[in-house]
MARMARLO-272633 format. One line per field, with one value per residue (C-alpha): residue number from 1; residue in three letters; chain; x, y, z. Coordinates in steps of 0.05 Angstrom, whole numbers, always signed. Example, Ala and Ser with C-alpha at 12.3 -4.5 7.8 and 13.67 -1.06 7.14 Angstrom:
2
nr: 1, 2
rest: ala, ser
kette: A, A
u: +246, +273
v: -90, -21
w: +156, +143
//
This chain:
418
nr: 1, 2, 3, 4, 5, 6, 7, 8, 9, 10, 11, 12, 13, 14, 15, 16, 17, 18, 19, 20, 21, 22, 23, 24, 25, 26, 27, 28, 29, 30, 31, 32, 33, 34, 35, 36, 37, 38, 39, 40, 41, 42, 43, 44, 45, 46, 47, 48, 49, 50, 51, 52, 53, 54, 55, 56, 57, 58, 59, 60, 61, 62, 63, 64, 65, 66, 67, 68, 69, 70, 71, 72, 73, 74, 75, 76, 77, 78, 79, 80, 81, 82, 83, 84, 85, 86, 87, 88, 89, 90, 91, 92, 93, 94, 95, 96, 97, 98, 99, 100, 101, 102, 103, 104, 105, 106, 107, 108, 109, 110, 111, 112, 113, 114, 115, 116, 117, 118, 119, 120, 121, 122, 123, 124, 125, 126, 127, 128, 129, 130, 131, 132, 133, 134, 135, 136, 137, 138, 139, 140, 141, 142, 143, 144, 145, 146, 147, 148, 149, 150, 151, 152, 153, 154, 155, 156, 157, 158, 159, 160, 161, 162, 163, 164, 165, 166, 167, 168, 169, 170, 171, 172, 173, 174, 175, 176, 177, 178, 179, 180, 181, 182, 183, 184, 185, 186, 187, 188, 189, 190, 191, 192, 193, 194, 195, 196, 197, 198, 199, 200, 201, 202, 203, 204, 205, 206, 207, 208, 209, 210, 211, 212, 213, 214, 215, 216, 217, 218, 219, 220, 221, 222, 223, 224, 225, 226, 227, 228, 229, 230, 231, 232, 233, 234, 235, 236, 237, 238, 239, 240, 241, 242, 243, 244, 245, 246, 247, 248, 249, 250, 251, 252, 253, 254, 255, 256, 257, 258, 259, 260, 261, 262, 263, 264, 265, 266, 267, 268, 269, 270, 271, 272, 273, 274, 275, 276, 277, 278, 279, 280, 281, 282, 283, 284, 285, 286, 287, 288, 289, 290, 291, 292, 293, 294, 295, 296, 297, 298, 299, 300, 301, 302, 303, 304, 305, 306, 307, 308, 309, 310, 311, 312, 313, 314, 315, 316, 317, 318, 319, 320, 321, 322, 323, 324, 325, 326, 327, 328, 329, 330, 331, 332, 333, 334, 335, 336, 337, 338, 339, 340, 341, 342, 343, 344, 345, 346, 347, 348, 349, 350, 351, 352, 353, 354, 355, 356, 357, 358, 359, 360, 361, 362, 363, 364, 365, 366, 367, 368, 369, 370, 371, 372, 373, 374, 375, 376, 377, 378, 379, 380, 381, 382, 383, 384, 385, 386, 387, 388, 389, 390, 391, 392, 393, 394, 395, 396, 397, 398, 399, 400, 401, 402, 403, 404, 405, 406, 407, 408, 409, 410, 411, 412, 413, 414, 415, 416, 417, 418
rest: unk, unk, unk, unk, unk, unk, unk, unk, unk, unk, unk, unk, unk, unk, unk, unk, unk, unk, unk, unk, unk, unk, unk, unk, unk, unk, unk, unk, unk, unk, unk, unk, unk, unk, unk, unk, unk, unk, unk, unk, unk, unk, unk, unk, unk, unk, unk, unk, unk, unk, unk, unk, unk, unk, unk, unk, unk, unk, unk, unk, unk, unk, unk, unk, unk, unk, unk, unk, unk, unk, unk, unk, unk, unk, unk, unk, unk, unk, unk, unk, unk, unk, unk, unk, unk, unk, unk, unk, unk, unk, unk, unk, unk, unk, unk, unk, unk, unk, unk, unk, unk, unk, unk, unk, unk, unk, unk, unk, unk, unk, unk, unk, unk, unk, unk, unk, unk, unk, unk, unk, unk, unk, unk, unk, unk, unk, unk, unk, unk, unk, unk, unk, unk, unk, unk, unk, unk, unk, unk, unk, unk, unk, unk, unk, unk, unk, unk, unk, unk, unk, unk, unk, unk, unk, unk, unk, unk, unk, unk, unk, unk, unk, unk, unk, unk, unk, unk, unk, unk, unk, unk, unk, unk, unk, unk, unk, unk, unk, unk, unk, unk, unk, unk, unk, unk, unk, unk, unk, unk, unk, unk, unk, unk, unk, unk, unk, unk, unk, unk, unk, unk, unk, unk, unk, unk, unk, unk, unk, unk, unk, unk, unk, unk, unk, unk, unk, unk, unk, unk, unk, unk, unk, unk, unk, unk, unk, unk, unk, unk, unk, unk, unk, unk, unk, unk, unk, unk, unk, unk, unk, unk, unk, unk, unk, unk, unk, unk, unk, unk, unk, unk, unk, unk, unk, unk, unk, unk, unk, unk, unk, unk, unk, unk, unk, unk, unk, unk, unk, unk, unk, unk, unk, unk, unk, unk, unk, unk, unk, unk, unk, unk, unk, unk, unk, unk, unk, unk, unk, unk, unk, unk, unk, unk, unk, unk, unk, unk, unk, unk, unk, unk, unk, unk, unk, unk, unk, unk, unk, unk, unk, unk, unk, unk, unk, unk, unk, unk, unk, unk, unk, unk, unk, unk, unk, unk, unk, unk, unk, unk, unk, unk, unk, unk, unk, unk, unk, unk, unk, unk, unk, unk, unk, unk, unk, unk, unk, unk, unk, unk, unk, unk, unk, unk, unk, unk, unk, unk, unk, unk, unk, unk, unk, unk, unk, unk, unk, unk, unk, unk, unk, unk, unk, unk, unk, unk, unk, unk, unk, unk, unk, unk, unk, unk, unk, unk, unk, unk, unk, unk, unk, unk, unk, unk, unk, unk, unk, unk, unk, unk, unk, unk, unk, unk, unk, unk, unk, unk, unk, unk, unk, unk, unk, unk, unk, unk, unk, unk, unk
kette: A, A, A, A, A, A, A, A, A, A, A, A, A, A, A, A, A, A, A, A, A, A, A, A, A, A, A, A, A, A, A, A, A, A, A, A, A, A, A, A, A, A, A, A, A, A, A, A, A, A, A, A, A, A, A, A, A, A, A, A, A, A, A, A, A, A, A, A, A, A, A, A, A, A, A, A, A, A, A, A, A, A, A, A, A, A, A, A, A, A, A, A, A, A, A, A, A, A, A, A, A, A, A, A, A, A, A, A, A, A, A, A, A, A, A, A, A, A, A, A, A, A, A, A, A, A, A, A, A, A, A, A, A, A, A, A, A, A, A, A, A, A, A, A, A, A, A, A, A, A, A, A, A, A, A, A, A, A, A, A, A, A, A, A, A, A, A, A, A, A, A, A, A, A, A, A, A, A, A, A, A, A, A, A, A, A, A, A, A, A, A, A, A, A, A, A, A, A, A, A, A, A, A, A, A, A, A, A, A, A, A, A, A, A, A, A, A, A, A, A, A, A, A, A, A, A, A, A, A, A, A, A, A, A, A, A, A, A, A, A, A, A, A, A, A, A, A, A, A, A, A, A, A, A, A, A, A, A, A, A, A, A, A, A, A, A, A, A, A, A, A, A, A, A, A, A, A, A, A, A, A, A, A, A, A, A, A, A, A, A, A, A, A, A, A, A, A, A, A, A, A, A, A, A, A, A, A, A, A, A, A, A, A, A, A, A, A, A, A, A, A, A, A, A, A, A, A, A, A, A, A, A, A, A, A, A, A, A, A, A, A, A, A, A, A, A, A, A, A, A, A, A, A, A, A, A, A, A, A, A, A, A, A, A, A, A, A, A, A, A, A, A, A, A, A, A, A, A, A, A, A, A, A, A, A, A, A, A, A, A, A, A, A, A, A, A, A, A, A, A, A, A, A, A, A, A, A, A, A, A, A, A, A, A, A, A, A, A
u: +2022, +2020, +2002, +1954, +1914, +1921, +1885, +1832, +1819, +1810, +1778, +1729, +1715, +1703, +1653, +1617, +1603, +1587, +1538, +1486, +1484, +1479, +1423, +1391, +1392, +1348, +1289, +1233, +1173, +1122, +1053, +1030, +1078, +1142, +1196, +1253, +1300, +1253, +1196, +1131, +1095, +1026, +1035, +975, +976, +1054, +1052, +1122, +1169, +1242, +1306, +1366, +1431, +1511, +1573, +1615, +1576, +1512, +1499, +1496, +1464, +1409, +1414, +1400, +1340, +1311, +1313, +1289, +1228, +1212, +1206, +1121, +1138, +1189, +1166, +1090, +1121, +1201, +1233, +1309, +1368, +1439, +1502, +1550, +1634, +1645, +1668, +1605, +1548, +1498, +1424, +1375, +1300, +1273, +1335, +1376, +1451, +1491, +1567, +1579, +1663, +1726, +1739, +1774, +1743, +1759, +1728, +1664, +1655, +1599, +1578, +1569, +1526, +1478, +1470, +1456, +1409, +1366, +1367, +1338, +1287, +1268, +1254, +1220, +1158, +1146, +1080, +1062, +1046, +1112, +1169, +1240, +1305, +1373, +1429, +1499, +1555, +1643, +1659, +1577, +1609, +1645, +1586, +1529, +1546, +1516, +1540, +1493, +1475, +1521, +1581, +1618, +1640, +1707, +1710, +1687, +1732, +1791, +1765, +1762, +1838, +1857, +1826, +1853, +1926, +1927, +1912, +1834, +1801, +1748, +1699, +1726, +1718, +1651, +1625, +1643, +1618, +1551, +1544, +1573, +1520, +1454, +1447, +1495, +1473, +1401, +1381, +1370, +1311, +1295, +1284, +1235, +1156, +1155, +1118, +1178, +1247, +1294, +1367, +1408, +1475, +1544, +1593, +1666, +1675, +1704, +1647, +1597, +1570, +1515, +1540, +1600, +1581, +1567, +1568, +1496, +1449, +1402, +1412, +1394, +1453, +1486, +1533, +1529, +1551, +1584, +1621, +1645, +1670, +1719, +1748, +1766, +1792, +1834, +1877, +1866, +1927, +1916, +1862, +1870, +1874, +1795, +1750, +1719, +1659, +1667, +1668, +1615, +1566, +1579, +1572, +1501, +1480, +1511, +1481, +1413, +1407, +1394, +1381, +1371, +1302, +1316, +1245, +1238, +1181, +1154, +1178, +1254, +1310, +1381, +1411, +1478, +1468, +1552, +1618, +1692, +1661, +1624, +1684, +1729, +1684, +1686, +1760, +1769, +1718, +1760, +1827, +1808, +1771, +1843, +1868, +1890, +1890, +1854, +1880, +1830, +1851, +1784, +1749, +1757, +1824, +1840, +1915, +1976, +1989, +2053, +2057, +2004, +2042, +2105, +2071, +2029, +2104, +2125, +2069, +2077, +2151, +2129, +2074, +2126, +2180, +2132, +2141, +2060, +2005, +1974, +2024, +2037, +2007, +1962, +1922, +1925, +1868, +1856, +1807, +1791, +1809, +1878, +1918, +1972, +2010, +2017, +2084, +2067, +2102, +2103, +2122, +2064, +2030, +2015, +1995, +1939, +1946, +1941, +1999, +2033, +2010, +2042, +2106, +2109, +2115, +2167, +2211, +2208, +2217, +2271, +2329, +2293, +2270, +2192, +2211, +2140, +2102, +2055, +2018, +1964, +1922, +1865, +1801, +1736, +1715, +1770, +1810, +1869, +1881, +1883, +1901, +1861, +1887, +1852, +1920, +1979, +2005, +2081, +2125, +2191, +2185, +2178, +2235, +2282, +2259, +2265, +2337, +2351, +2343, +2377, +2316, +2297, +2225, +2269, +2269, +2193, +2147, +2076, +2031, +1955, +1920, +1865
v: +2450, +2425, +2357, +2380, +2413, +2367, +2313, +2360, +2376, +2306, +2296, +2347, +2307, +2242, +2275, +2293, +2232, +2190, +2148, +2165, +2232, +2231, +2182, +2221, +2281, +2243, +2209, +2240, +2226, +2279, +2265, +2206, +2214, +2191, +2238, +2191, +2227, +2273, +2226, +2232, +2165, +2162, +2120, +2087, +2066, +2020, +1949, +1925, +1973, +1912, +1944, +1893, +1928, +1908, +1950, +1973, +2016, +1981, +1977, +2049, +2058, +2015, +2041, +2107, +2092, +2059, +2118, +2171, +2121, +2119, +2066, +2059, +2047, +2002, +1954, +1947, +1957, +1939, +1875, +1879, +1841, +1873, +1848, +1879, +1849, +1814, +1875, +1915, +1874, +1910, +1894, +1935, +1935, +1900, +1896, +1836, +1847, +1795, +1775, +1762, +1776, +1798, +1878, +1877, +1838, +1841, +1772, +1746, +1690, +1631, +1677, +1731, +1677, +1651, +1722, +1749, +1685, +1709, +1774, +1752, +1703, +1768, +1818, +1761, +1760, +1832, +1854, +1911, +1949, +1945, +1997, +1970, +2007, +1980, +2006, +2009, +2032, +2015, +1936, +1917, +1891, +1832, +1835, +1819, +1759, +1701, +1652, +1632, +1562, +1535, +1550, +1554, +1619, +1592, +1581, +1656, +1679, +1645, +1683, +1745, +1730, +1724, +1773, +1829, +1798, +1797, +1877, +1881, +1950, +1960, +1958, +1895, +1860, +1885, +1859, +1792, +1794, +1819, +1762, +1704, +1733, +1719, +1786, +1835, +1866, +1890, +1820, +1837, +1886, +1826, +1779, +1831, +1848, +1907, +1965, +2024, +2007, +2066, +2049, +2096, +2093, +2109, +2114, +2088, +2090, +2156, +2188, +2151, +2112, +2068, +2007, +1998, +2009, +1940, +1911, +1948, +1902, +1956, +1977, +1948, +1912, +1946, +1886, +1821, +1749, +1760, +1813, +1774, +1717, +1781, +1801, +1730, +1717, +1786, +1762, +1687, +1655, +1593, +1543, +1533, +1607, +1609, +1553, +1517, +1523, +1588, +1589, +1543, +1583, +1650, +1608, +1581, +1653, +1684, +1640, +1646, +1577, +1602, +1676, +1712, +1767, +1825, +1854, +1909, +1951, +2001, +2051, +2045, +2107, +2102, +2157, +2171, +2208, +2211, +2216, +2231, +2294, +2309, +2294, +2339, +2407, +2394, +2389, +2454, +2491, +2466, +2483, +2554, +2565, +2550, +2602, +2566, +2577, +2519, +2478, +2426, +2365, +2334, +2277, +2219, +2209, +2129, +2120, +2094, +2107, +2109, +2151, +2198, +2208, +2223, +2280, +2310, +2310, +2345, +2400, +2419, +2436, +2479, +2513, +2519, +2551, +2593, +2569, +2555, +2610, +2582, +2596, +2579, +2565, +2526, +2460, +2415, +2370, +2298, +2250, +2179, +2101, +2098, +2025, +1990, +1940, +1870, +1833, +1762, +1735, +1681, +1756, +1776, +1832, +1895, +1963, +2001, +2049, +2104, +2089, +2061, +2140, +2181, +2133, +2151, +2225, +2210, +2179, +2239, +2293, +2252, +2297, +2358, +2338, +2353, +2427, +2464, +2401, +2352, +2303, +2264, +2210, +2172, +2118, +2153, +2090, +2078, +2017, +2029, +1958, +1894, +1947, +1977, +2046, +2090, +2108, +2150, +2225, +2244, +2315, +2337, +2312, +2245, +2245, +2269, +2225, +2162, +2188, +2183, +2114, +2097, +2087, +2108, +2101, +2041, +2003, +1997, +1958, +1968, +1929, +1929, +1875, +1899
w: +1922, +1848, +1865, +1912, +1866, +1807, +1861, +1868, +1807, +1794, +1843, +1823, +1757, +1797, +1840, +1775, +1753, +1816, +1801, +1847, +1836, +1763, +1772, +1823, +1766, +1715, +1769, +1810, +1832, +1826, +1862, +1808, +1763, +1755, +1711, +1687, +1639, +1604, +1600, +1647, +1670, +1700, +1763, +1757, +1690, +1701, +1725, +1741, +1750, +1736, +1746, +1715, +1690, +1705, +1722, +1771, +1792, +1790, +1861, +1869, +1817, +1836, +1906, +1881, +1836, +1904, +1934, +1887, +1873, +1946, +1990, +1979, +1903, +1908, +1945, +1910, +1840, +1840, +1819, +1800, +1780, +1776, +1761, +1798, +1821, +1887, +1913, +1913, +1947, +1996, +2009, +1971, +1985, +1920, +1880, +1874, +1874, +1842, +1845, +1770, +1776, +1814, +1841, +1778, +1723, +1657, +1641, +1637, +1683, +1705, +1750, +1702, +1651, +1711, +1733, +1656, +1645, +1707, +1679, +1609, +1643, +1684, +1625, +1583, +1637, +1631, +1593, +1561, +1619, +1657, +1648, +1651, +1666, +1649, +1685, +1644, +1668, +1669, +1670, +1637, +1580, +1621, +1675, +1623, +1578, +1550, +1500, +1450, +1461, +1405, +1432, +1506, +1548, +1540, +1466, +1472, +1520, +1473, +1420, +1447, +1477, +1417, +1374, +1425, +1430, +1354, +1357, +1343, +1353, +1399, +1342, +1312, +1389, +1395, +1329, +1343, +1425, +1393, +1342, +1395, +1449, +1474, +1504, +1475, +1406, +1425, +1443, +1527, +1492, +1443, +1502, +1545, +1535, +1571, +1529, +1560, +1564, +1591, +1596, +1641, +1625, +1647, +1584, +1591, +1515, +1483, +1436, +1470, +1415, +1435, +1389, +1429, +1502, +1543, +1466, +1456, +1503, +1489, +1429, +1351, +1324, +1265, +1255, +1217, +1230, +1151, +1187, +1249, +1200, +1163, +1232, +1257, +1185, +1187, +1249, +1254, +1203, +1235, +1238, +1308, +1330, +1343, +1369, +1307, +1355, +1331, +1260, +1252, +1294, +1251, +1188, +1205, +1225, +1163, +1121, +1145, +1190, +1262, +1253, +1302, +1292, +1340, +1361, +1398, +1452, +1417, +1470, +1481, +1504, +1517, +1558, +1577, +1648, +1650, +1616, +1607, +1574, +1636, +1687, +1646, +1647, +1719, +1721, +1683, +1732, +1780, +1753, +1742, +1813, +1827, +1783, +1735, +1652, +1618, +1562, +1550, +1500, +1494, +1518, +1465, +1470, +1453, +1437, +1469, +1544, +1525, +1474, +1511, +1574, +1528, +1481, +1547, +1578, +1525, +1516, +1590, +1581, +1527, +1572, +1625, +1587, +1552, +1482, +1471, +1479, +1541, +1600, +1669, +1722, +1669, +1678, +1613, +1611, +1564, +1574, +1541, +1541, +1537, +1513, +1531, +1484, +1528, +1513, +1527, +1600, +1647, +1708, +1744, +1721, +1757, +1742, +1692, +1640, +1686, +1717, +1646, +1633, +1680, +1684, +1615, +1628, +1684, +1639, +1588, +1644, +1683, +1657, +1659, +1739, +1732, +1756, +1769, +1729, +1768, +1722, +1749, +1715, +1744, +1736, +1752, +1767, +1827, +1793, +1741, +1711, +1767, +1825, +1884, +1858, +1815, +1780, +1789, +1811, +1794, +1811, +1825, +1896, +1868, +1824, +1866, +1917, +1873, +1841, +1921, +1923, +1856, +1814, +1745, +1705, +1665, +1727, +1725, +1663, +1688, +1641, +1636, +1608, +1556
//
């Protein structure tokens, strides 16, 4: 029963944030005009109507804009690009799908640079006239990517390696994709001439802070090159630890040579049309439909999966034994982007920080047997780490189930790679 309804009250949250819907939410077409996110766009007066984005769930999302536009309109005024992983490709009308990546990526790849370079060729023949509509959503930031000329996706992916092994924040990464990119950083709205850029996007970032989504493809960069140089100096102790590629590139740009003068249309919006935030008020609608009291942690949760499954563990055997205010049956809720610290191994690697999550809380409500207590946590976007899962769901079924067969959370070391 528990477990039931802890899957559909996740559930719930995952329906709320499908992509199509929420995109669906935000475009119609009225008569002439066309309502996108608030704004109102005389028909007549719009050229080219280029839809180019990347993500996970870019095909739907581009699927979905089709639609709402209407056949008629797309196919006298649409021309699109997406990036979207091997794992997603369909045929849309006027809209170009294209396999940048794995199910799973994590990585830019060649694919993802050919299919970015179209992309930028693409917005740079707009005019004035023409509207264009980025799509954003989970997995853009490994979908869109472009090396500057100076310096090869592998010295950047080594970089990046590195800079994350060495324990660099997502701030810290971002900052140095941005000034290493030819698209991240506001430069995909430097390279286009349309006169109305409206980015729809899908946030996978806690707070939602347009700097850090994708690396900011649409947005003005507030980082410097000076300021890429400090992180790579804060973590590299070693000459060799970064590409000298690298170094020299961010020297020339911090010192002037090679600058990089980010222009952009008069008219551009970025919109988040969906959210952890989002997801979680339907969860709580959910949970107390179900009768169910409500204690909501927030959405911008971005700590440990370890140490996140262990304190929830511990606040539900408070709820449950009635030493907190809130008490059973209760539904605890806690969104964000949880991590997971990577020991460095030759084993294969399986697993996500959902299920590094909830094994977590196993292990800290093994003696106690998970009596009354399901804990569920799950991807909205349907992968948890390099798995076809979205994550994991544990209860006292399980546990005694597992203690039946002689196994213990210790026997298990699910690691995520970042």
């Amino acid at each position: 029963m528990l477990q039931e309804d802890a899957i559909k009250i996740w559930a719930a949250g995952v329906a709320a944030v499908d992509s199509a819907r929420l995109v669906k939410s935000v475009v119609e077409v009225r008569g002439e005009w066309l309502h996108l996110c608030g704004h109102q766009m005389f028909l007549n007066d719009l050229g080219r109507i280029a839809i180019v984005g990347a993500g996970k769930a870019g095909a739907r999302m581009a699927a979905a804009l089709e639609k709402a536009l209407g056949p008629g309109l797309v196919d006298h005024k649409v021309v699109g690009w997406v990036n979207v992983p091997e794992t997603c490709m369909e045929s849309l009308q006027r809209v170009h799908l294209h396999a940048a990546g794995p199910g799973d990526i994590k990585e830019p790849t060649p694919e993802a640079v050919e299919g970015t370079k179209h992309i930028l060729r693409m917005v740079s023949n707009l005019d004035r006239n023409d509207l264009c509509i980025v799509l954003l959503s989970s997995g853009a930031d490994a979908l869109l990517a472009a090396p500057l000329d100076s310096i090869s996706l592998e010295d950047k992916l080594t970089t990046i390696r590195f800079l994350t092994e060495a324990g660099a924040t997502l701030e810290e990464l971002s900052t140095v994709r941005k000034q290493l990119s030819a698209v991240k950083g506001g430069k995909l709205m430097q390279a286009t001439g349309a006169g109305q850029v409206v980015s729809l996007i899908i946030s996978d970032v806690p707070g939602d802070s347009l700097d850090l989504i994708a690396s900011a493809p649409t947005v003005s960069d507030s980082s410097s090159p000076a300021e890429a140089l400090q992180v790579i100096e804060k973590y590299a102790s070693q000459a060799g630890d970064v590409p000298e590629s690298v170094r020299t590139c961010l020297q020339k740009l911090a010192s002037g040579d090679d600058g990089l003068l980010v222009m952009f249309p008069t008219n551009i919006h970025n919109h988040v049309i969906g959210n952890n935030a989002r997801a979680l008020d339907a969860c709580a609608a959910e949970a107390k439909k179900r009768g169910y009291q409500v204690h909501s942690l927030g959405s911008e949760h971005d700590g440990e999966a370890k140490k996140e499954g262990a304190a929830l563990a511990s606040l539900c055997l408070s709820i449950r034994d009635r030493r907190e205010p809130l008490s059973p049956p209760a539904c605890v809720l806690c969104g964000g982007r949880f991590a997971v610290h990577l020991a460095k191994t030759d084993q294969p690697r399986k697993g996500g920080r959902n299920q590094e999550l909830v094994l977590a809380a196993v292990d800290a409500l093994w003696a106690d047997g998970m009596r009354q207590m399901a804990v569920l946590s799950g991807d909205t976007d349907g992968h948890d780490g390099p798995t076809e899962v979205a994550g994991a769901v544990a209860d006292e079924k399980l546990v005694v189930t597992a203690r039946s067969r002689g196994l213990t959370p210790s026997d298990f070391r699910l690691i995520y790679f970042l």
